[in-house]
N, C-alpha and C positions, 0 to 999 in steps of 0.2 A: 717868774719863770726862771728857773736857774740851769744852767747847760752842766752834762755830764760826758763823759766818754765813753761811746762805744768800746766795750770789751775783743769786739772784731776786727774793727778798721781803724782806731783811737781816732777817731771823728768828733766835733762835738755834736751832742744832741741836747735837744731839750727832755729836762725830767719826764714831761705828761706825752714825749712820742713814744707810741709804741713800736715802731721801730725804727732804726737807725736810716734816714736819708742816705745816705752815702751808699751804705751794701743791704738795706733790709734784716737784717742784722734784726729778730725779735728783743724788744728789751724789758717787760715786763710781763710775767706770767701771768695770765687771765684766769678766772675760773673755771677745773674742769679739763688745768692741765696744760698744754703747751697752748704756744699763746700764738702759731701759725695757722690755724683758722679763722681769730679774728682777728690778724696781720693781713692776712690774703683779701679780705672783704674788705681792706681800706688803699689808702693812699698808700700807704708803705708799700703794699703787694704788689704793686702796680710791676706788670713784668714786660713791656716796652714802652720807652721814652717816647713822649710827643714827635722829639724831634726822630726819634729812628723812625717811628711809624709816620712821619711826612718824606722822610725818606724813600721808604719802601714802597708808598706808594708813586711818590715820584719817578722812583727809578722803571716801577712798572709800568707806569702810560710811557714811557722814553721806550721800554724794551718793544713795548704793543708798537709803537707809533715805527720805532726801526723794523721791527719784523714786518711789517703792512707795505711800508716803504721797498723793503728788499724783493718781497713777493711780486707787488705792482711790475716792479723794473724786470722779475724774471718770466714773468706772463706777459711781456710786453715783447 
């Protein structure tokens, strides 16, 4: 497996990813034309991070649980 460089981000990547880890970056033409169809159906296309998405939901049971909280106190 030999690494090369992203033409987008000068990242290294390896030859057989099809696209760049770093920015998604497509790097080999598929057949049939551009290669953002079967970029999207893999790991590469992946369009939020584990960690945003434990974020996001973190931050929304915190906003549920403050809004519940503030509600309680003003009906009370």
């Amino acid at each position: 497996m030999a690494m090369t460089v992203c033409p987008e981000c000068e990242g290294k990547v390896s030859d057989k990813a099809l696209a760049c880890p770093s920015c998604g970056y497509p790097l080999g033409q598929q057949k049939g034309g551009s290669a953002w169809p079967d970029v999207l159906g893999g790991m590469a296309g992946t369009y939020i991070s584990a960690q945003a998405l434990v974020t996001i939901i973190v931050g929304s049971i915190m906003f549920t649980t403050f809004a519940a909280i503030v509600i309680a106190a003003v009906l009370s």
